[in-house]
ZAMAR-403298 format. One record per residue (C-alpha): y, x, z; residue number from 1. Coordinates in Angstrom, 1 decimal. Example, Ala and Ser with C-alpha at 12.3 -4.5 7.8 and 13.67 -1.06 7.14 Angstrom:
% ZAMAR-403298
     c2     c1     c3 pos
   -4.5   12.3    7.8   1
   -1.1   13.7    7.1   2
***
This chain:
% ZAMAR-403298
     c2     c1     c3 pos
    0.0    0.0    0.0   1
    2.5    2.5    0.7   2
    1.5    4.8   -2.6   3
    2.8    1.6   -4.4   4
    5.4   -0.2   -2.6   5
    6.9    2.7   -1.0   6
    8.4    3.0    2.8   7
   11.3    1.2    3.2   8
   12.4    1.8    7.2   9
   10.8    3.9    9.8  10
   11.1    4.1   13.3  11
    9.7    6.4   16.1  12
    9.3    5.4   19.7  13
    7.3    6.4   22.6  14
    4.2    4.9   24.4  15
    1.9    6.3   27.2  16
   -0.3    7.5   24.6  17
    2.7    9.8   23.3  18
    5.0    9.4   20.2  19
    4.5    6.8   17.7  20
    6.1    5.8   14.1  21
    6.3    2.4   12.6  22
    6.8    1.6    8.9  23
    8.3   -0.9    6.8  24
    6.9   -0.9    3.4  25
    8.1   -2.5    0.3  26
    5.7   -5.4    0.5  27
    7.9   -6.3    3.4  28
    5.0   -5.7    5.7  29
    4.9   -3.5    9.1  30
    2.2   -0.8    9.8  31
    2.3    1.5   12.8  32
    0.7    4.1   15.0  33
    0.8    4.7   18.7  34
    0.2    8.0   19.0  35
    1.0   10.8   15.6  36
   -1.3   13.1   17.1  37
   -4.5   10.4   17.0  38
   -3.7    8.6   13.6  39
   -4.9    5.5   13.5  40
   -2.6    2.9   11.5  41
   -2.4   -0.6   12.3  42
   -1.4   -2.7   10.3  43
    0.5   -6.0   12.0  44
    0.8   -9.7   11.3  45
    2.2  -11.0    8.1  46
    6.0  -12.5    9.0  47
    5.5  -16.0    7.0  48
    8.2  -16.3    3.8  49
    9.5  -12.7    4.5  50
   10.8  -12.2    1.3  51
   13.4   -9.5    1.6  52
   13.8   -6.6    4.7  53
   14.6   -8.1    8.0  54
   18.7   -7.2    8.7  55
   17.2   -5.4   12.0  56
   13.8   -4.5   13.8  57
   13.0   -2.6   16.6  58
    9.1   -1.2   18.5  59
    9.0   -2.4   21.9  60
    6.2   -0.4   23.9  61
    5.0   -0.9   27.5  62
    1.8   -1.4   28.9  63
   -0.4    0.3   26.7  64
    0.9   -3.0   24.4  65
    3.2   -2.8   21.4  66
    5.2   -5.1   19.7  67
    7.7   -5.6   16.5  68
   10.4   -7.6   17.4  69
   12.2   -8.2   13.7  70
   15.7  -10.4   13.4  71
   15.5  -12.7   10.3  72
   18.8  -14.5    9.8  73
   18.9  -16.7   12.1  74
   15.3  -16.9   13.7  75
   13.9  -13.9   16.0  76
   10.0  -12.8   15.3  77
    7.6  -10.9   17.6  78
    4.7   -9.2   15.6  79
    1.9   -8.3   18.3  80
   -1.7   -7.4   17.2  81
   -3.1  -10.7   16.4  82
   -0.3  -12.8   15.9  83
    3.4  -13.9   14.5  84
    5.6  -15.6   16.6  85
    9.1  -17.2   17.0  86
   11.2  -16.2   19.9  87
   12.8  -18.8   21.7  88
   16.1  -19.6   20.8  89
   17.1  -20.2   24.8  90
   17.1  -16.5   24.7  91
   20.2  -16.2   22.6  92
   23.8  -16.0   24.0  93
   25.7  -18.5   22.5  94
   27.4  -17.3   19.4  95
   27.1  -18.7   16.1  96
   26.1  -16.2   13.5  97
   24.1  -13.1   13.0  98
   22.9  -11.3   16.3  99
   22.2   -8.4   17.6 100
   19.1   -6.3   17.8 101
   18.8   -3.1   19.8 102
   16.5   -0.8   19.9 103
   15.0    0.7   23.1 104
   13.4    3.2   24.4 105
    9.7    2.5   25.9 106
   11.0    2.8   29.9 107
   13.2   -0.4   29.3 108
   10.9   -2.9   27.3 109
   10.4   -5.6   29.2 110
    8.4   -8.6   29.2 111
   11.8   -9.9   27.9 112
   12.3   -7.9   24.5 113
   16.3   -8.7   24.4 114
   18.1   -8.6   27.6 115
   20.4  -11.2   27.2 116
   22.7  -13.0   29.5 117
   23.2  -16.7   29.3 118
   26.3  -16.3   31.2 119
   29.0  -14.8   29.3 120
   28.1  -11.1   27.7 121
   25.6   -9.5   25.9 122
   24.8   -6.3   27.5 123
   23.1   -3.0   25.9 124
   23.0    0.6   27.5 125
   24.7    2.4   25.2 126
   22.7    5.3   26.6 127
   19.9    4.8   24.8 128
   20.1    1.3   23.0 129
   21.4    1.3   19.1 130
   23.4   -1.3   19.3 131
   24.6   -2.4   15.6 132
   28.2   -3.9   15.9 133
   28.4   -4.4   12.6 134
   26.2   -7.8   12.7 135
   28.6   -9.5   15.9 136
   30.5  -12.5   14.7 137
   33.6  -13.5   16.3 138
   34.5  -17.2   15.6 139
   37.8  -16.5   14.4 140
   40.2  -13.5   14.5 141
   42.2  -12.4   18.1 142
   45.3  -10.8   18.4 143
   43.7   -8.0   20.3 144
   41.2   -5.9   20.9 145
   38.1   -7.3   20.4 146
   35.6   -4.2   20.4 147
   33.3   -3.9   23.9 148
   34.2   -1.4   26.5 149
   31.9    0.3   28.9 150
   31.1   -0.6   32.4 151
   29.0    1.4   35.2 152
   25.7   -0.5   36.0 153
   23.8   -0.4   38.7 154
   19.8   -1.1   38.9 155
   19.7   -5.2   39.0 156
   23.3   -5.7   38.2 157
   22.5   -6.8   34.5 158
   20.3   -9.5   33.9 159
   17.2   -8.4   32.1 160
   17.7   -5.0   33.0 161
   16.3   -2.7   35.9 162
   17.1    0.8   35.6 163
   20.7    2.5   36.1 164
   22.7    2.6   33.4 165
   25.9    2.3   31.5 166
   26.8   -0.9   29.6 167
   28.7   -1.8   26.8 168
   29.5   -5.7   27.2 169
   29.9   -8.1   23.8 170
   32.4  -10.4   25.8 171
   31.8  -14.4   25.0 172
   34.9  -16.1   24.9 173
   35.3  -19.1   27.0 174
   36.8  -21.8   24.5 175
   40.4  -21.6   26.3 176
   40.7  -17.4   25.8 177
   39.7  -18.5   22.0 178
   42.7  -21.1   21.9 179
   45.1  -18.8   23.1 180
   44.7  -15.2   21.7 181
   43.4  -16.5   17.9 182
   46.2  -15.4   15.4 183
   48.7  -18.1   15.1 184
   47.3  -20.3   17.3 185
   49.6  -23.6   18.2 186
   47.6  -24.7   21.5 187
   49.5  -25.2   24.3 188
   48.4  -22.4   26.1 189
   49.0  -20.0   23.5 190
   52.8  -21.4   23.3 191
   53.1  -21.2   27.1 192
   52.0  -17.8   27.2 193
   54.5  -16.8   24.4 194
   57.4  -18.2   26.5 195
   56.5  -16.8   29.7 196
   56.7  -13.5   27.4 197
   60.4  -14.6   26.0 198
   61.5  -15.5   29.3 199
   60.9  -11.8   30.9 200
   62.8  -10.8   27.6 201
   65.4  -12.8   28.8 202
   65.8  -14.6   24.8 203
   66.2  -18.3   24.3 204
   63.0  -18.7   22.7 205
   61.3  -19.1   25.7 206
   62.4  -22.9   26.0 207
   62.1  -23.2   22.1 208
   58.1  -22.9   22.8 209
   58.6  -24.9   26.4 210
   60.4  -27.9   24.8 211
   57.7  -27.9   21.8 212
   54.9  -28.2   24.6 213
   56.8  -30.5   26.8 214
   57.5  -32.8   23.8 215
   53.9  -33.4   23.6 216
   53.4  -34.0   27.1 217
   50.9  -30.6   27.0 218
   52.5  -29.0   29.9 219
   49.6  -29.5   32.3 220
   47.0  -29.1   29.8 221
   48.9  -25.7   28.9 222
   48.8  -24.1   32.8 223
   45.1  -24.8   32.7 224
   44.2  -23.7   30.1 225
   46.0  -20.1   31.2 226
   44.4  -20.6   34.1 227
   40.8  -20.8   33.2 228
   41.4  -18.4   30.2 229
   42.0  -15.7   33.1 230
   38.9  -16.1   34.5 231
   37.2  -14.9   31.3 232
   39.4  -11.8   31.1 233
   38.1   -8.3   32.5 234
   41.4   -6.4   31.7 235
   43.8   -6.6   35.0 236
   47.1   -6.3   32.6 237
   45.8   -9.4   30.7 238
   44.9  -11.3   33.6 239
   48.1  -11.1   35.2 240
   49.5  -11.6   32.2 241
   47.8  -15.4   32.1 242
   48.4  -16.0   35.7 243
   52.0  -15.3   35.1 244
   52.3  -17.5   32.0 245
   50.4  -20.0   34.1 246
   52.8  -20.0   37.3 247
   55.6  -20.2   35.0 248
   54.6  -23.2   33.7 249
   53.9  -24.7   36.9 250
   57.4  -24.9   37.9 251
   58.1  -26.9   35.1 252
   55.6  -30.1   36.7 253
   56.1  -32.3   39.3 254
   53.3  -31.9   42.1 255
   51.2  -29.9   40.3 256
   47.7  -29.4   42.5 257
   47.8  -25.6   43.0 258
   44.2  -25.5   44.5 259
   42.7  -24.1   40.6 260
   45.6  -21.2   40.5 261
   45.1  -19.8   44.4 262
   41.7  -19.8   43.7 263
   41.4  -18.3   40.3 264
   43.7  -15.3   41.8 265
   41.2  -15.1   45.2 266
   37.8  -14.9   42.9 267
   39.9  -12.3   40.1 268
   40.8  -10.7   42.9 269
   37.0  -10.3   44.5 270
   36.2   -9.1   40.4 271
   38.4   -7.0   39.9 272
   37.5   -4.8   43.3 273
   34.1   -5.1   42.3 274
   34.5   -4.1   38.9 275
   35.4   -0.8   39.7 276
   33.7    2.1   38.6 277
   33.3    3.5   41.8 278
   31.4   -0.3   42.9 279
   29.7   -0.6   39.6 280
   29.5   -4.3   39.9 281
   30.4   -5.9   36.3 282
   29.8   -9.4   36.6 283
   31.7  -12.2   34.8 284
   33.7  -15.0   36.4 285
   30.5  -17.3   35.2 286
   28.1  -14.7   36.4 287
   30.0  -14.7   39.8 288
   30.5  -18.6   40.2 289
   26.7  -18.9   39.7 290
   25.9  -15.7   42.0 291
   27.8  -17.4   45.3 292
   29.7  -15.3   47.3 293
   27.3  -15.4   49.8 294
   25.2  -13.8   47.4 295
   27.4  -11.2   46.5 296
   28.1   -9.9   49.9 297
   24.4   -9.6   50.0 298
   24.2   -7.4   47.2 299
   27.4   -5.1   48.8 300
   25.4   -5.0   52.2 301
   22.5   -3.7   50.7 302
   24.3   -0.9   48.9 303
   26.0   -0.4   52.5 304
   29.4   -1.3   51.2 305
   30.0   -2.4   54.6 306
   33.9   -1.9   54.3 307
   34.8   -3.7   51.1 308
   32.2   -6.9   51.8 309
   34.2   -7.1   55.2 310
   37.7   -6.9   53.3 311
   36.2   -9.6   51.5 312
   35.2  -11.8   53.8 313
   38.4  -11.5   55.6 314
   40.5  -12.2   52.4 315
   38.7  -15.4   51.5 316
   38.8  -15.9   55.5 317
   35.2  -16.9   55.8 318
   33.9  -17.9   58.7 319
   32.6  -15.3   61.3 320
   29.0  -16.0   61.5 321
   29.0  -16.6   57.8 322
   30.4  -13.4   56.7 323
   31.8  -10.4   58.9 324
   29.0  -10.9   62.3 325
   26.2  -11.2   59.2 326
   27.8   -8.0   57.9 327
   28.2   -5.8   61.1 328
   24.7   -7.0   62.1 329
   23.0   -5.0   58.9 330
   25.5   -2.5   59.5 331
   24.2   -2.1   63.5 332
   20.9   -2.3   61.5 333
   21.2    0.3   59.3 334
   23.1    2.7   62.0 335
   20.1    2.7   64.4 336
   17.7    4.5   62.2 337
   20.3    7.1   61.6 338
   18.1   10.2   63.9 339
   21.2   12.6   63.3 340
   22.5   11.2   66.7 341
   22.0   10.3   70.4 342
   20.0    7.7   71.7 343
   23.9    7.0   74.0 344
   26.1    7.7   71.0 345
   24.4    5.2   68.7 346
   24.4    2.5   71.4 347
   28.4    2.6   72.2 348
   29.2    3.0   68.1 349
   27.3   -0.3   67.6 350
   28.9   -1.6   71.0 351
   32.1   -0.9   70.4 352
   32.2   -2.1   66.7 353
   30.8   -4.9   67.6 354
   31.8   -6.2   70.9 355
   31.5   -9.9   71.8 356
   31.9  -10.7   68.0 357
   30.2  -14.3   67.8 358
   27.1  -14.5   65.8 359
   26.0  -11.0   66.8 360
   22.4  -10.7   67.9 361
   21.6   -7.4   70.0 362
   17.8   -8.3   70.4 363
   17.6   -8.3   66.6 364
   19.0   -5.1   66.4 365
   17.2   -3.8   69.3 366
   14.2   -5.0   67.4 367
   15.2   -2.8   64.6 368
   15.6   -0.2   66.8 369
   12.1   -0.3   68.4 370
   10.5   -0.5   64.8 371
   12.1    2.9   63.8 372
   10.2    4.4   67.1 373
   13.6    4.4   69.4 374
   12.2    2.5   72.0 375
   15.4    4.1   75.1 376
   17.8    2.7   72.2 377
   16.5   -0.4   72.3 378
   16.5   -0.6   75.7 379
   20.1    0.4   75.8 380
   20.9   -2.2   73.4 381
   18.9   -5.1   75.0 382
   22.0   -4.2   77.6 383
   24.6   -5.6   75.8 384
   22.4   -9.1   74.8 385
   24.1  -11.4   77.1 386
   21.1  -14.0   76.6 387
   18.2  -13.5   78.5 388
   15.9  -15.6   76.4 389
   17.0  -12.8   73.9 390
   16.3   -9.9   75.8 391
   13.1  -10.6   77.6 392
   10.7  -11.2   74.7 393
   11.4   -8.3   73.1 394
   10.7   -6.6   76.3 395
    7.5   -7.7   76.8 396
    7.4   -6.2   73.3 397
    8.3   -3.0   74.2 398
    5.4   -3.1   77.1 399
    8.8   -3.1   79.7 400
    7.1   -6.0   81.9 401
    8.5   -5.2   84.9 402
   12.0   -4.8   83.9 403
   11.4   -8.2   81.1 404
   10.8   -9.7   84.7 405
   13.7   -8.5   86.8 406
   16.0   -9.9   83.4 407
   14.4  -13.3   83.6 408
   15.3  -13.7   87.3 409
   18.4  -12.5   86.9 410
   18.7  -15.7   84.3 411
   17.7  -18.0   86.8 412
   15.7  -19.6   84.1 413
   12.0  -20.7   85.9 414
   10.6  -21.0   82.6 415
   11.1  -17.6   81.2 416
   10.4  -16.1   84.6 417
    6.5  -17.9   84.3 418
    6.4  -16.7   81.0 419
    7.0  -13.5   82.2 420
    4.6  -13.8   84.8 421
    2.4  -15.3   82.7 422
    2.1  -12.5   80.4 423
    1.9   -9.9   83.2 424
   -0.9  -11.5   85.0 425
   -2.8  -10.9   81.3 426
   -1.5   -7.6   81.0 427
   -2.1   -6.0   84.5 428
   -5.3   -6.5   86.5 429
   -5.5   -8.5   89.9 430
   -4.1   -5.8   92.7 431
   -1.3   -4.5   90.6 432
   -0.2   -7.9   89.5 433
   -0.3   -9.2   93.4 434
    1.6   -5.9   94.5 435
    3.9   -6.3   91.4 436
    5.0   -9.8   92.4 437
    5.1   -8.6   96.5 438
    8.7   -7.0   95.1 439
    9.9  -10.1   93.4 440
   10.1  -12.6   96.3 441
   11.4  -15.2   93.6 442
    8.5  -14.9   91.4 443
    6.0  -15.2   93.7 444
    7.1  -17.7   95.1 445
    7.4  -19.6   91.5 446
    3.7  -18.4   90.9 447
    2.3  -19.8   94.1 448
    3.7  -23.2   93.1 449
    1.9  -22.6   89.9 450
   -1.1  -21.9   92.1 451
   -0.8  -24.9   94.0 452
   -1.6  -27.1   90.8 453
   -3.1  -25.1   88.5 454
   -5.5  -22.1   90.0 455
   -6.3  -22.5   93.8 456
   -8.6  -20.4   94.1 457
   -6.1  -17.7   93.4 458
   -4.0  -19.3   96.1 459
   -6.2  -18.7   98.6 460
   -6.5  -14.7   97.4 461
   -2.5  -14.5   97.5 462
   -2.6  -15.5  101.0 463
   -5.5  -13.1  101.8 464
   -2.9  -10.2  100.4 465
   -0.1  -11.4  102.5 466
   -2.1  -11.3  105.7 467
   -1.0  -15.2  106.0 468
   -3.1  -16.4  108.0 469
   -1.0  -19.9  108.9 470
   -0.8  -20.8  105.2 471
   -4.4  -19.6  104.6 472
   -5.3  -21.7  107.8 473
   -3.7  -25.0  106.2 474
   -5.5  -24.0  102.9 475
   -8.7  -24.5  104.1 476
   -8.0  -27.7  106.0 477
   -6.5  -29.0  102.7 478
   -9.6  -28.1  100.6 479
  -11.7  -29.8  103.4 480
   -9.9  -33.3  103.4 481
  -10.3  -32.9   99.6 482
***
């Protein structure tokens, strides 16, 4: 076949066997190998009414399996070894047009062959992903720069994508950011933007464009669409740029509802800090409204970006237990397995970060503590746990009975004291458990009233201890009338 119809396109890639080469021969049909060293061509699948060279193609390797993923148009084909098949269109961001096809490297094929994100960019590594920009459409032309711009990724940030890399983003205008910025656009936005631009020039054109907007009544229609068209934008200058078009506007209406503008500034404020290189975090507005913030903070607190997840929680003034206590309690978390420092320095660092901050939960860091083998810290830690119920369990943990049940006295619960003496009378045998309880007047006398009704027997054997001989005396005429 390829003595007569010659090799079109070829591609190497890399599997766990070692290198490999595909071909595209002028039948229009794919043949490959896995490894150059073994030779053994494979010929795969027929793609059904292929009757000219796909406009891209790329070899996706992983798991000793190997696929063609081909673009055709508009239709997407994977060509495994028995069979041809469509990929779903769900896949697909939502531009009309051609799209585009990369072409990875074996460590990133996935059981997803595109990485695509449904909410708002394309992404590709431009570190080893061919992207071809030739084939994007844009639904009209913009008045700026169009072209992507690279972000720092981090390992999860992208969707579809798990390793650390750096990202060129295909931006998806959002239908207002289209209406605005499209050459010689008349929305309303667009005009409102142009006279916010006038008026900071100071030229009486700014309430020519005004006066044609609030001729038509599009005045409101016009900050909204400013507003929501700032949301979509990654470039600071730009965004302000909306925002001030936007509160310009504003004071042209009466009682405008100002909820949609403080909040767009909060969450572009959140992005923007984010966004930077030095956070690596490049979501989009959609990307973030879907996340949650709760999410979010998440993410920070498990890259220990402890400061900036705080600033943000105070800036969007979440509640305490919701945000900054969850926050400084990871943070407490993370600072007991540091083994650089004292079992005493550790304790008063988390102490005095922490205080009486509402929400806080020594035990659980205490617990933490004990896991990592610092069983002193812990201790030290239970000290600040003003709730009993808190401390005592995990000091029963710890096998710190005795002092578990000087705490539960202390709390002048009855219930947590029998638990504790519960547990010690399983734990210890029968002489050290009576002597044990000889220096806690309170909980023996609790455990003989548990005696009374529950275990006589060991009633009478208390008494024996005590050298009581009155209380033993009325035991046995008790048992007798019974």
């Amino acid at each position: 076949e390829v003595l007569q119809n010659h090799v079109l396109e070829a591609k190497v890639f890399h599997t766990e066997y070692g290198t490999g080469v595909a071909i595209l021969t002028g039948a229009h049909r794919f043949s490959l190998t896995t490894n150059i060293d073994d030779l053994k061509l494979r010929r795969m699948p027929e793609v059904p009414g292929l009757q000219k060279p796909p406009s891209c193609w790329a070899v996706l390797s992983q798991d000793r399996v190997t696929i063609v993923l081909l673009a055709v148009g508009q239709d997407l084909y994977l060509l495994d070894n028995t069979s041809c098949s469509v990929v779903v269109s769900e896949l697909w961001w939502p531009v009309t047009g051609s799209r585009v096809v990369c072409s990875p490297p074996h460590s990133l094929a996935g059981p997803s062959p595109v990485p695509c994100c449904p909410m708002g960019c394309f992404p590709a590594p431009s570190t080893c992903w061919q992207v071809l920009p030739s084939t994007v459409p844009w639904e009209g032309v913009y008045s700026r720069d169009i072209w992507p711009h690279p972000v720092q990724g981090q390992r999860g940030d992208v969707p579809g994508l798990g390793q650390p890399l750096t990202c060129f983003f295909f931006p998806v205008f959002a239908e207002a950011s289209q209406e605005i910025f499209k050459i010689a656009s008349m929305a309303p936005g667009a005009l409102l933007l142009e006279a916010q631009k006038e008026y900071e020039k100071e030229s009486q054109k700014a309430d020519e464009y005004l006066r044609e907007i609030k001729d038509q009544k599009l005045l409101p229609e016009a900050v909204s669409q400013c507003i929501e068209a700032a949301g979509y934008e990654h470039e600071p200058d730009t965004q302000k740029s909306l925002l001030r078009a936007a509160s310009f506007g504003k004071c042209f209406i009466d009682k405008f509802p100002p909820e949609s503008f403080v909040r767009m500034c909060q969450d572009l404020r959140v992005l923007n800090a984010i966004r930077d290189y030095q956070i690596g975090i490049p979501l989009t507005f959609t990307q973030y409204k879907r996340l949650t913030i709760e999410v979010l903070l998440d993410r920070l607190v498990l890259r220990r970006l402890y400061p900036l997840a705080i600033r943000i929680c105070e800036y969007l003034r979440l509640s305490e237990i919701q945000g900054v206590s969850r926050i400084l309690a990871h943070w407490a978390c993370y600072k007991v397995q540091q083994k650089d420092k004292s079992d005493e320095e550790v304790a008063h660092a988390i102490n005095q970060k922490l205080g009486d901050t509402p929400g806080i939960s020594y035990s659980e860091i205490a617990a933490r503590a004990y896991d990592c083998g610092r069983t002193e810290l812990a201790i030290k830690l239970l000290e600040y746990e003003p709730r009993s119920g808190e401390q005592v369990p995990l000091l029963l943990k710890m096998k710190r009975s005795k002092l578990a049940l000087s705490k539960a006295i202390e709390s002048g619960d009855t219930d947590l004291v029998y638990t504790v003496v519960l547990h010690l009378k399983n734990e210890l045998n029968r002489g050290t458990f009576f002597m044990t309880l000889q220096n806690q007047p309170v909980a023996l006398s609790l455990y003989r009233q548990f005696c009374k009704h529950q275990e006589r027997e060991t009633l009478k054997d208390l008494y024996n201890q005590d050298d009581n001989h009155q209380e033993l005396g009325n035991f046995h005429v008790h048992s007798s009338y019974s």
